[in-house]
Backbone and ligand atoms as CSV (ligand in chain L), in Angstrom:
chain,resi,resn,atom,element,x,y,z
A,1,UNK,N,N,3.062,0.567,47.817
A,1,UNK,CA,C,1.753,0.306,47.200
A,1,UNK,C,C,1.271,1.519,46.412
A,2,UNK,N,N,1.179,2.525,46.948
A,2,UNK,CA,C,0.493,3.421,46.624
A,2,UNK,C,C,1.605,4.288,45.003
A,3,UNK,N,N,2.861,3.912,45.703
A,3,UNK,CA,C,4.161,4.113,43.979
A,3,UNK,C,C,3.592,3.115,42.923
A,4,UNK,N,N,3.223,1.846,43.494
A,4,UNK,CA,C,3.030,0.774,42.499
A,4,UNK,C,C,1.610,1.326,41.736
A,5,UNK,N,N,0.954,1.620,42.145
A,5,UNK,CA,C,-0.853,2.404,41.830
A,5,UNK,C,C,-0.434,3.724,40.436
A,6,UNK,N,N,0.686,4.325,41.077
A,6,UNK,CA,C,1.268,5.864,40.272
A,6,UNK,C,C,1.979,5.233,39.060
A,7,UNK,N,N,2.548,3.819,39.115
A,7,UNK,CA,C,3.349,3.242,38.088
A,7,UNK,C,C,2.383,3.038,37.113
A,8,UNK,N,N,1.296,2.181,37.553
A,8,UNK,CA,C,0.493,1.293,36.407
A,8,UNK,C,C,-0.361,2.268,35.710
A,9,UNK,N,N,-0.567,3.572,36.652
A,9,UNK,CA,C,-1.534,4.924,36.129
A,9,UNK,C,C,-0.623,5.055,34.821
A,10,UNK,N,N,0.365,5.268,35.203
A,10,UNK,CA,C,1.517,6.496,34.192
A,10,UNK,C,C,1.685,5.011,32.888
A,11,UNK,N,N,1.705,3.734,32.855
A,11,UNK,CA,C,1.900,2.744,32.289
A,11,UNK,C,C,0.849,2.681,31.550
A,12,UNK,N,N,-0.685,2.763,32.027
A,12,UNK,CA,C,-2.164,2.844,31.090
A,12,UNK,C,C,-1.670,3.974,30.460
A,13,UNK,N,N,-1.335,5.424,30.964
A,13,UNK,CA,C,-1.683,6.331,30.500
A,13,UNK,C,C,-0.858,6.019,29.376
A,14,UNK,N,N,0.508,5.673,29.250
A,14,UNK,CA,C,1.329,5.745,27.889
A,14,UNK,C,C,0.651,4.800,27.166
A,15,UNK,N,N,-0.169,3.769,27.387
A,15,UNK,CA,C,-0.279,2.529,26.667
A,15,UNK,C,C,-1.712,3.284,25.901
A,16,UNK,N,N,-2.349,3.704,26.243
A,16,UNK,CA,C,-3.645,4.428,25.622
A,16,UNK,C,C,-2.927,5.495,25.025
A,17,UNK,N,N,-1.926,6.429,25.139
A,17,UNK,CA,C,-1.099,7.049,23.928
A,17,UNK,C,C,-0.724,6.285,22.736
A,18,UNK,N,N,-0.197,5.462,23.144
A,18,UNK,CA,C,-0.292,4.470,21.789
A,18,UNK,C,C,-0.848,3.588,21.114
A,19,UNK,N,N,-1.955,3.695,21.685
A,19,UNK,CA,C,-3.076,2.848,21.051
A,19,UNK,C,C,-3.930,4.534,20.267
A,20,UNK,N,N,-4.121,4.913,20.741
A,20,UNK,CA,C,-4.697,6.347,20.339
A,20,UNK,C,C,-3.766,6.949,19.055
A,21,UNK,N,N,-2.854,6.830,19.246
A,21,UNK,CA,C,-1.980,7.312,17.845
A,21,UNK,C,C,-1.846,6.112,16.975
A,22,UNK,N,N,-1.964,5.294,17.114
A,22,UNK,CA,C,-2.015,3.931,16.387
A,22,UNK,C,C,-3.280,4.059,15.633
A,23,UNK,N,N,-4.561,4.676,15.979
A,23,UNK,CA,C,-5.769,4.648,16.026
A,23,UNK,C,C,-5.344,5.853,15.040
A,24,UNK,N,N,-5.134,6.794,15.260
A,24,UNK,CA,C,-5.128,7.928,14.121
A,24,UNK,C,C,-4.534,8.198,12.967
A,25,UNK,N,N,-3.884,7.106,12.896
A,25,UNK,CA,C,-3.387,5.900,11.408
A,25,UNK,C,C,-4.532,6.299,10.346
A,26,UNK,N,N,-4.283,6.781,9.372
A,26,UNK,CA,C,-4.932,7.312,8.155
A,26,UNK,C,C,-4.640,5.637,7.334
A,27,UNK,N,N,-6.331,5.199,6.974
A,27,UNK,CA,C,-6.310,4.026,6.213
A,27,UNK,C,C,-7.154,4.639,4.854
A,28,UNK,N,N,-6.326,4.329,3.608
A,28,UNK,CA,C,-7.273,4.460,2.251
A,28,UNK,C,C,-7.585,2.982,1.806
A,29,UNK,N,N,-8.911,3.229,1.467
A,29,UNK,CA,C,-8.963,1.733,1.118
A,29,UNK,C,C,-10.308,2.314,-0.024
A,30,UNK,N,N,-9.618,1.006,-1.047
A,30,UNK,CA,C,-10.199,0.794,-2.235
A,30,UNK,C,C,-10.093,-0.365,-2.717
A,31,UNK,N,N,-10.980,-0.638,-3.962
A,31,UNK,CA,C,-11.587,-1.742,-4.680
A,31,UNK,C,C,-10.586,-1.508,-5.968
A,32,UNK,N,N,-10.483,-3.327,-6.649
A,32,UNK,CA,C,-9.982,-3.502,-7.650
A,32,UNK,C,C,-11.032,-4.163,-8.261
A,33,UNK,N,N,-11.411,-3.834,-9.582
A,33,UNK,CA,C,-12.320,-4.557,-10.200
A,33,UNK,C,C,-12.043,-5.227,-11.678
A,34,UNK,N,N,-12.844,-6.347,-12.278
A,34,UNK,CA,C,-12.550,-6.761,-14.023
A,34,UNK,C,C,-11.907,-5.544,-14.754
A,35,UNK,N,N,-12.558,-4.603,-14.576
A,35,UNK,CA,C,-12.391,-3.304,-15.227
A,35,UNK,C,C,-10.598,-2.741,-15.279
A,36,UNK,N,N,-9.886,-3.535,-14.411
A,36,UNK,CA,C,-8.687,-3.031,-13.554
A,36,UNK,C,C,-8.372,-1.347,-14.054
A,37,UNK,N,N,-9.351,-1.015,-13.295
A,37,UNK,CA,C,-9.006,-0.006,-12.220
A,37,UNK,C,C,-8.867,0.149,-10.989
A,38,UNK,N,N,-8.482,0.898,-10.303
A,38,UNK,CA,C,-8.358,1.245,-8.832
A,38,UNK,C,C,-9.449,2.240,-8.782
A,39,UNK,N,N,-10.668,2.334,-7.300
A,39,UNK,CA,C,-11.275,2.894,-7.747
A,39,UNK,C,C,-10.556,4.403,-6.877
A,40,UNK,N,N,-9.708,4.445,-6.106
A,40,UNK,CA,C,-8.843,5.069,-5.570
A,40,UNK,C,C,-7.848,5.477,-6.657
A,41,UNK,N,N,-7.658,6.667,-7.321
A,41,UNK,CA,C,-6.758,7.053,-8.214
A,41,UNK,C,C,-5.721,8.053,-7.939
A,42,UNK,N,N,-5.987,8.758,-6.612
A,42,UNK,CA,C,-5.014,9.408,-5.758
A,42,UNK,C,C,-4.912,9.413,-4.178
A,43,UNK,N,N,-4.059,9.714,-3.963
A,43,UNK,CA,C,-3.950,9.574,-2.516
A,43,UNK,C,C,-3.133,10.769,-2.313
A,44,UNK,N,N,-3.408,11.903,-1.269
A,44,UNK,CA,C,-2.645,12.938,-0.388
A,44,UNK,C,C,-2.506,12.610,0.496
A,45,UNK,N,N,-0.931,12.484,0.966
A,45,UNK,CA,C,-0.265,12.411,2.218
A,45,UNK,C,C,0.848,13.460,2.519
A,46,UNK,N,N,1.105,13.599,4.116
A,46,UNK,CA,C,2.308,14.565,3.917
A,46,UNK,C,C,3.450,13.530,4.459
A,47,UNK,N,N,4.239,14.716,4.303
A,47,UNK,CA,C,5.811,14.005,4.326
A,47,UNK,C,C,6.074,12.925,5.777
A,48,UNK,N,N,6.697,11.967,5.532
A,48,UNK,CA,C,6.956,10.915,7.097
A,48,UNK,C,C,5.519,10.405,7.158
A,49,UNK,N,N,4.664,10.550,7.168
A,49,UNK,CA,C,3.398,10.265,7.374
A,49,UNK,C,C,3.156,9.007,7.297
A,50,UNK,N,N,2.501,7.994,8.383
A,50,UNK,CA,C,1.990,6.494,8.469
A,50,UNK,C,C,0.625,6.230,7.566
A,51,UNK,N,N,0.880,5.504,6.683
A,51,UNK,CA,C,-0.679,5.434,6.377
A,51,UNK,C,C,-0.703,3.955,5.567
A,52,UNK,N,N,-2.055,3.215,6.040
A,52,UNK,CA,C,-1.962,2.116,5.275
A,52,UNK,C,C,-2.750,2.148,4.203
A,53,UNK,N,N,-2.830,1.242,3.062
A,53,UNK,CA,C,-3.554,1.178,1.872
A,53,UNK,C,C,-3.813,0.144,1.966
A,54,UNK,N,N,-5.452,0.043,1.992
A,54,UNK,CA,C,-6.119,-1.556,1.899
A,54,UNK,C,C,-6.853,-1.898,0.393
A,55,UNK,N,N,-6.759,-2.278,0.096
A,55,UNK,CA,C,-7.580,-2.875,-1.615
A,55,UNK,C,C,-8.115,-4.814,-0.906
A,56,UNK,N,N,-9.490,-4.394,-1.799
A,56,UNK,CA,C,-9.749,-5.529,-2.137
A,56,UNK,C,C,-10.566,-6.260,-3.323
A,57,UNK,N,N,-10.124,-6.912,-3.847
A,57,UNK,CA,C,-10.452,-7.517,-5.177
A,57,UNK,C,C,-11.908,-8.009,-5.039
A,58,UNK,N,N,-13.164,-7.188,-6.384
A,58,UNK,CA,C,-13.895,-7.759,-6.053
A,58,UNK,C,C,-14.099,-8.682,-7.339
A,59,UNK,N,N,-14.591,-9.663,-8.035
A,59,UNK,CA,C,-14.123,-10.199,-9.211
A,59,UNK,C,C,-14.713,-11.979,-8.642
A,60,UNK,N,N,-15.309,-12.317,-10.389
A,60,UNK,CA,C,-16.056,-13.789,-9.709
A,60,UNK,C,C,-14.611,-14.580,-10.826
A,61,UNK,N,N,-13.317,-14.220,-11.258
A,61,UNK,CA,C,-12.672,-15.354,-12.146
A,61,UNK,C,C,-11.452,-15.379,-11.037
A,62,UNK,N,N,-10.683,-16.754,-11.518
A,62,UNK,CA,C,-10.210,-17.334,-10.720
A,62,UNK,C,C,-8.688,-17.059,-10.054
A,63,UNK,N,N,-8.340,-16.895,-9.198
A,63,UNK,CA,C,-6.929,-15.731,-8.657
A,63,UNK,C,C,-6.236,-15.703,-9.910
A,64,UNK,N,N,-5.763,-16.853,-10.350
A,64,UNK,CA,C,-4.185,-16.874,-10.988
A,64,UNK,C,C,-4.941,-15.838,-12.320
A,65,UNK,N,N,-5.730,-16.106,-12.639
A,65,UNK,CA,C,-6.544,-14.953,-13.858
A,65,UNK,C,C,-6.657,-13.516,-13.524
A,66,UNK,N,N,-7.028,-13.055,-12.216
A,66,UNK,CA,C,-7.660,-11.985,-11.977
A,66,UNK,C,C,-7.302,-11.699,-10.287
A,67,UNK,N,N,-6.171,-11.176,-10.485
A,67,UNK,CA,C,-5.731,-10.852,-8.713
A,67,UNK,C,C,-4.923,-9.161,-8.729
A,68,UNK,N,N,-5.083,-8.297,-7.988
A,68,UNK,CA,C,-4.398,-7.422,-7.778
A,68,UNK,C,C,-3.967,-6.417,-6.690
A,69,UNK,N,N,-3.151,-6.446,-6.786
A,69,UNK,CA,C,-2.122,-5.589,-5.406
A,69,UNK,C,C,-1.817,-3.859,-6.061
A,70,UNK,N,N,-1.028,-3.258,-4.601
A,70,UNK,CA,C,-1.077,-2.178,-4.999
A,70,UNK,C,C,0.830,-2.280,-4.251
A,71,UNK,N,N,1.199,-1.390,-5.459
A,71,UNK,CA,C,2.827,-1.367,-5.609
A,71,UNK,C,C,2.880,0.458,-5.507
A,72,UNK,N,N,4.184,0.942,-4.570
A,72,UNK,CA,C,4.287,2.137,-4.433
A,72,UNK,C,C,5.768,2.171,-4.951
A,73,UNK,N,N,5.600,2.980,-5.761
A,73,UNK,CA,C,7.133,3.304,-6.236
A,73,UNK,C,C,7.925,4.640,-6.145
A,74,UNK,N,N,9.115,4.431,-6.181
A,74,UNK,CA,C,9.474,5.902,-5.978
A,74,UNK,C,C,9.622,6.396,-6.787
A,75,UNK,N,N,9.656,7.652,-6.855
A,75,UNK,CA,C,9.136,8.419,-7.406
A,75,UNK,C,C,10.555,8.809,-8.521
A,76,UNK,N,N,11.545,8.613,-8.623
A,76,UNK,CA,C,12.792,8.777,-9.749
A,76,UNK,C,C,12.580,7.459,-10.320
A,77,UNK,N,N,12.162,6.294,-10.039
A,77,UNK,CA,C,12.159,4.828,-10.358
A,77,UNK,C,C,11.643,5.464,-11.928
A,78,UNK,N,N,11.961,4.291,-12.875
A,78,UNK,CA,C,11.023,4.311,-14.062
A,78,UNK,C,C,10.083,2.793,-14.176
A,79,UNK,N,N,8.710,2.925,-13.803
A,79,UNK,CA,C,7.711,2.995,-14.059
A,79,UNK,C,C,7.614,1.760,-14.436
A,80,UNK,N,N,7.812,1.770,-15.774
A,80,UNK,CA,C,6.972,1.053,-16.774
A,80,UNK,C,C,8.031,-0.404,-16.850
A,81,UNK,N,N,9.678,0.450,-16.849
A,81,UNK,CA,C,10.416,-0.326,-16.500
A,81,UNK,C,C,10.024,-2.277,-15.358
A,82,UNK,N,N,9.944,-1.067,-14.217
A,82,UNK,CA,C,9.304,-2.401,-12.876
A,82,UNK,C,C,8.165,-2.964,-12.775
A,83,UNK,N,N,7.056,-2.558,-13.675
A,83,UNK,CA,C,6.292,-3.056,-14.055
A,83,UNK,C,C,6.224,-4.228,-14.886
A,84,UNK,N,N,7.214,-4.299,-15.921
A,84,UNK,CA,C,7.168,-5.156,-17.165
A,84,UNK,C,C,8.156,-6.137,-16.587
A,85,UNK,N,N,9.119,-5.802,-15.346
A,85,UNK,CA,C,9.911,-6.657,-14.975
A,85,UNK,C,C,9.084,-7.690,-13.789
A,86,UNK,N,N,8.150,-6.922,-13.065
A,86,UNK,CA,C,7.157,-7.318,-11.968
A,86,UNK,C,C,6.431,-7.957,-12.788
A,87,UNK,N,N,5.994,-7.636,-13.680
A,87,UNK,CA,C,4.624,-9.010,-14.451
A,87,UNK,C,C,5.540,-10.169,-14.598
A,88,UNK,N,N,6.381,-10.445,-14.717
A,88,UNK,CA,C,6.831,-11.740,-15.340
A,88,UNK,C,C,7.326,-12.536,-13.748
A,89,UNK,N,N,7.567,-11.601,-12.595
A,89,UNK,CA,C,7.980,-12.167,-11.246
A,89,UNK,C,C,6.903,-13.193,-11.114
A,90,UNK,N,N,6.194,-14.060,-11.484
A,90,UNK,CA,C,5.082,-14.396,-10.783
A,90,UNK,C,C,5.626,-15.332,-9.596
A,91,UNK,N,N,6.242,-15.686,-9.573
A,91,UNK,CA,C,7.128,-16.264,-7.778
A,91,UNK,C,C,7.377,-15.593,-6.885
A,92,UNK,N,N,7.151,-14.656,-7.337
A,92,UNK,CA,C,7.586,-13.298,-6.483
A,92,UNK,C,C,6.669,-12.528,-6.136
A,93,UNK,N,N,5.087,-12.932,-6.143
A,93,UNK,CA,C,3.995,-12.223,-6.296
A,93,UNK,C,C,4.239,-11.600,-6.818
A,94,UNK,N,N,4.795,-11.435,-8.319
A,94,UNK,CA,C,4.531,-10.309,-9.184
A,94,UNK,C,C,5.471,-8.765,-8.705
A,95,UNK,N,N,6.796,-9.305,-7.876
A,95,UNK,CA,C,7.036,-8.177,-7.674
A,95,UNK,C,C,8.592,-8.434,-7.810
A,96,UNK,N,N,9.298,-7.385,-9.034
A,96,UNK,CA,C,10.556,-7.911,-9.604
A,96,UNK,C,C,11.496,-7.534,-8.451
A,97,UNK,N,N,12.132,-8.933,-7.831
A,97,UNK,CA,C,13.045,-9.195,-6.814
A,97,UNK,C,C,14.441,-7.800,-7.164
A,98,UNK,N,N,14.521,-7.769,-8.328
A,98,UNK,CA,C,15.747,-6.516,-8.579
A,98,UNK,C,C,15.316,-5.473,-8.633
A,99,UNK,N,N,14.135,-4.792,-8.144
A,99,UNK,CA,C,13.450,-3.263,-8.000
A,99,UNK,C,C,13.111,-3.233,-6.767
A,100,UNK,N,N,13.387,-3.929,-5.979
A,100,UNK,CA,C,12.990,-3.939,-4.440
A,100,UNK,C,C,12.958,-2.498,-4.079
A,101,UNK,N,N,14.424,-2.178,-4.359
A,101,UNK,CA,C,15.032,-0.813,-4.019
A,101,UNK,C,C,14.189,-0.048,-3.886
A,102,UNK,N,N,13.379,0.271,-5.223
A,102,UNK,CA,C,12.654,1.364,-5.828
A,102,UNK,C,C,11.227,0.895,-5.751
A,103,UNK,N,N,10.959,-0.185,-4.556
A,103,UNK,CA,C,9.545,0.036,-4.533
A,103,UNK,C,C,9.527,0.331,-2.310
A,104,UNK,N,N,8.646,1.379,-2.309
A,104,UNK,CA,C,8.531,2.074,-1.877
A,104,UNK,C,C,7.565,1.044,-0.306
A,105,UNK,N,N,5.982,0.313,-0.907
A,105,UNK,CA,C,5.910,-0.520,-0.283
A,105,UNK,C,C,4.623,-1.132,-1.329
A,106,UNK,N,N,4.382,-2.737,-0.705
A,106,UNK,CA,C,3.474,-3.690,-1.648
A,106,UNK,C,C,2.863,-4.124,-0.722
A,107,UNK,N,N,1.659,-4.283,-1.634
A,107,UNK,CA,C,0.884,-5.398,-0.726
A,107,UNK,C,C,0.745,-7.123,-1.160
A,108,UNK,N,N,0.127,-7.944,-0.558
A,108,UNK,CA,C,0.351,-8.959,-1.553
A,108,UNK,C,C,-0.634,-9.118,-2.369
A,109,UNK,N,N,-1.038,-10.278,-3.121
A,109,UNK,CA,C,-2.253,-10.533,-4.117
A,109,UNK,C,C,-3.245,-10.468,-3.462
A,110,UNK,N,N,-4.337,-10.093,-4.098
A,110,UNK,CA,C,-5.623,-10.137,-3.643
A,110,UNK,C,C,-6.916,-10.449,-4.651
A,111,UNK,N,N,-7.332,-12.063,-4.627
A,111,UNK,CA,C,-8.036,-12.390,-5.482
A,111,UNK,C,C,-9.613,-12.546,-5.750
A,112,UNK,N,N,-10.292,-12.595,-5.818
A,112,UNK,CA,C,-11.665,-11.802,-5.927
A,112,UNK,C,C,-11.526,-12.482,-4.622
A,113,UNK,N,N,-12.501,-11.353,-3.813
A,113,UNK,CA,C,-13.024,-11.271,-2.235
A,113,UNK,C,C,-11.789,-11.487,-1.479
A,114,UNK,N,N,-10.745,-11.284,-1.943
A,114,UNK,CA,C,-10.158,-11.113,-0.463
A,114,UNK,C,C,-9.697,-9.792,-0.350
A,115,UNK,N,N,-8.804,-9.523,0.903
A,115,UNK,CA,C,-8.578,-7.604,1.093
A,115,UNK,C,C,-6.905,-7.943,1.498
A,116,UNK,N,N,-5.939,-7.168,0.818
A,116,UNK,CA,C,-4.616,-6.504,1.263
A,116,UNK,C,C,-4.724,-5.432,1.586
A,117,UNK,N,N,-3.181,-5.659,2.829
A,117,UNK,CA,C,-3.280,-4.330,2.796
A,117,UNK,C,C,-1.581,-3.961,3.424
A,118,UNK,N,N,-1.318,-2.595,3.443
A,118,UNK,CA,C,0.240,-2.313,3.648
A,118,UNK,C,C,0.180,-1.016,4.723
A,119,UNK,N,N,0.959,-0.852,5.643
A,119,UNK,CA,C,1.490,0.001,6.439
A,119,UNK,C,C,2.674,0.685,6.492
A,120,UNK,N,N,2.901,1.647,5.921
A,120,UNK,CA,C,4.418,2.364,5.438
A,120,UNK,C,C,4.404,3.772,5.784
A,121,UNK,N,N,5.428,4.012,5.621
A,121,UNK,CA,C,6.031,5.444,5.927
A,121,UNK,C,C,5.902,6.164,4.517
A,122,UNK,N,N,5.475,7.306,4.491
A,122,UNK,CA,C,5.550,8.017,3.267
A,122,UNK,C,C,6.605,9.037,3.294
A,123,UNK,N,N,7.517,8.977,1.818
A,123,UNK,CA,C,8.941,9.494,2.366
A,123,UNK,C,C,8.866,10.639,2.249
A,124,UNK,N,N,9.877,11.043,3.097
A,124,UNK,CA,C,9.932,12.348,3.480
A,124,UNK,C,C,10.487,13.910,2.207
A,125,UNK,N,N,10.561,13.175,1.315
A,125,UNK,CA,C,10.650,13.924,-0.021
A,125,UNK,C,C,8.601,14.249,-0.645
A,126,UNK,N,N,8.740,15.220,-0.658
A,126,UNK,CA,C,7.481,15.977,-1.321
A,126,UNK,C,C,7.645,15.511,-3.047
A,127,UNK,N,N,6.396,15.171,-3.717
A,127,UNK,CA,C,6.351,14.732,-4.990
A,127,UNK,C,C,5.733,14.391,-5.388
A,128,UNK,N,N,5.321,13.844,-6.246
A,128,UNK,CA,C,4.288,12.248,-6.961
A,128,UNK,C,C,4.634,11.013,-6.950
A,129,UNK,N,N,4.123,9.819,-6.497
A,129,UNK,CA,C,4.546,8.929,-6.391
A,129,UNK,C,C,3.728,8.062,-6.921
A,130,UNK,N,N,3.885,7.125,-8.328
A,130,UNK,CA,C,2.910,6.567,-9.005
A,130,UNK,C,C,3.105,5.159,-8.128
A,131,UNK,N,N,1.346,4.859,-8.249
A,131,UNK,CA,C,1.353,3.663,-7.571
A,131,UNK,C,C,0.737,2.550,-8.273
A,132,UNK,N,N,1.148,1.187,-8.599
A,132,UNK,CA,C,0.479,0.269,-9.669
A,132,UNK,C,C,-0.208,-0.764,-9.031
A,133,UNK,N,N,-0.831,-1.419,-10.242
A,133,UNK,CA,C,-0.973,-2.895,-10.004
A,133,UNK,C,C,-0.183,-3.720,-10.691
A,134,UNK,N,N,0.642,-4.652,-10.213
A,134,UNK,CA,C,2.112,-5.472,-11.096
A,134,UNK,C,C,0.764,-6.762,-11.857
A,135,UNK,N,N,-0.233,-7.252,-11.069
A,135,UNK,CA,C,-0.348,-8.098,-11.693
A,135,UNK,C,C,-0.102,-7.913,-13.380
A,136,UNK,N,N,0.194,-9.357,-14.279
A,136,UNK,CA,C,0.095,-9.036,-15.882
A,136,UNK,C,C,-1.034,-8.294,-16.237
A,137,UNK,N,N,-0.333,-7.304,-17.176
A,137,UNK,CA,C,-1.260,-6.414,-18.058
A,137,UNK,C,C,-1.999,-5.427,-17.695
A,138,UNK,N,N,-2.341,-5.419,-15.935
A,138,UNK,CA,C,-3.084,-4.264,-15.697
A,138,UNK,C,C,-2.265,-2.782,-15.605
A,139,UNK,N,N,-1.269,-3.062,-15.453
A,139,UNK,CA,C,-0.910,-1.682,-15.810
A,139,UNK,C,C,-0.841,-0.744,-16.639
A,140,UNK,N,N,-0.696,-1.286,-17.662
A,140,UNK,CA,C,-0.540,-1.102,-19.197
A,140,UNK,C,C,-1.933,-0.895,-19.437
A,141,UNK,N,N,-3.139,-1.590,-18.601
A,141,UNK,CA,C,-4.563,-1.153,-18.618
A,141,UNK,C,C,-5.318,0.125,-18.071
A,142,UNK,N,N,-4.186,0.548,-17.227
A,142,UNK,CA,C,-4.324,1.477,-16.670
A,142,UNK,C,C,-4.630,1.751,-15.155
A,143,UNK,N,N,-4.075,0.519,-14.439
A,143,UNK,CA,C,-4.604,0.136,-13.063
A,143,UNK,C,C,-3.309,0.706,-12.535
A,144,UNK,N,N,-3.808,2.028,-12.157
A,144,UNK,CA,C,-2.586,2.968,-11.836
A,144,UNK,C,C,-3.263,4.194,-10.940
A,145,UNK,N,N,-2.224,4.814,-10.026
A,145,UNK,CA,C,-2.469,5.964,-9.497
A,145,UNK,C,C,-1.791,6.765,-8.843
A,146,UNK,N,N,-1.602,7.534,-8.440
A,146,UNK,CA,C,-0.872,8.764,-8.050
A,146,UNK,C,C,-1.029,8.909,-6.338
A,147,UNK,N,N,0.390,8.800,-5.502
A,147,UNK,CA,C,0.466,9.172,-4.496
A,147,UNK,C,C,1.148,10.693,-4.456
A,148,UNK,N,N,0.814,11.866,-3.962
A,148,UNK,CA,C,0.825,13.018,-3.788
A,148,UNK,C,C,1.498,12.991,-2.605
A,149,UNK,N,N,2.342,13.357,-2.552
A,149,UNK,CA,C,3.541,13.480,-0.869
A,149,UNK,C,C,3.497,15.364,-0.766
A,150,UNK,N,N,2.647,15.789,0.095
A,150,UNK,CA,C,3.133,17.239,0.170
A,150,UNK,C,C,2.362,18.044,1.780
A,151,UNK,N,N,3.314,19.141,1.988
A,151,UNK,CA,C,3.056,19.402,2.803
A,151,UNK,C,C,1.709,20.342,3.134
L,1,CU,CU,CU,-4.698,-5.572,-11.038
């Protein structure tokens, strides 16, 4: 009895370790607006680092018009490239099935009032890591931003 009492102690105690580090999960969260911008234009993280990115669309026109996610790419990827290939995915939420590789992590659509969001590892290479919106045209609008990986 009294082993079984020392078990479930040592069992809370790990289980509140991981709820507690779960809890110290670094969340950025930002708005997408008509304007497509992000109002989040950088983000500092260090290397390995957990962190989620929440966006949510605020916007009165109708999803398939006006929806946007946030795409992390890596950082050798070219850009403009997976972008122009991601606008045309629209089956794919907008995210080109042959750049998988080189995207880092996505969230899905998010159309006025609703909220995405993503939980990833930030890689362990120090750098810049541009981060988009695939929906059509906002990128090219400038609905873009910079993840900062450093120690
Ligand atoms: Cu957008």
């Amino acid at each position: 009895m009294k082993s079984l009492t020392k078990i479930s102690l040592i069992l809370a105690l790990i289980f509140t370790g991981v709820v507690s580090s779960a809890m110290a999960q670094r969340t950025i969260e930002m708005v997408g607006t008509d304007n497509m911008k992000f109002s989040v234009t950088s983000i500092e993280a260090e290397p390995g680092e957990e962190i989620t990115i929440k966006l949510t669309t605020k916007s009165q026109i109708p999803k398939q018009a006006m929806a946007h996610n946030v795409v992390v790419i890596d950082k050798d990827a070219n850009v403009d490239e997976i972008a122009n290939a991601s606008a045309r995915a629209r089956d794919n939420e907008y995210i080109a099935p042959d750049y998988e590789d080189e995207i880092i992590a996505a969230t899905g659509l998010a159309g006025g009032g609703e909220t995405v969001e993503v939980t990833f590892t930030v890689p362990e290479e120090t750098g810049e890591y541009e981060y988009i919106c695939s929906f059509p045209g906002h990128y090219p609008a400038g609905m873009k931003g910079v993840l900062k990986v450093q120690n």
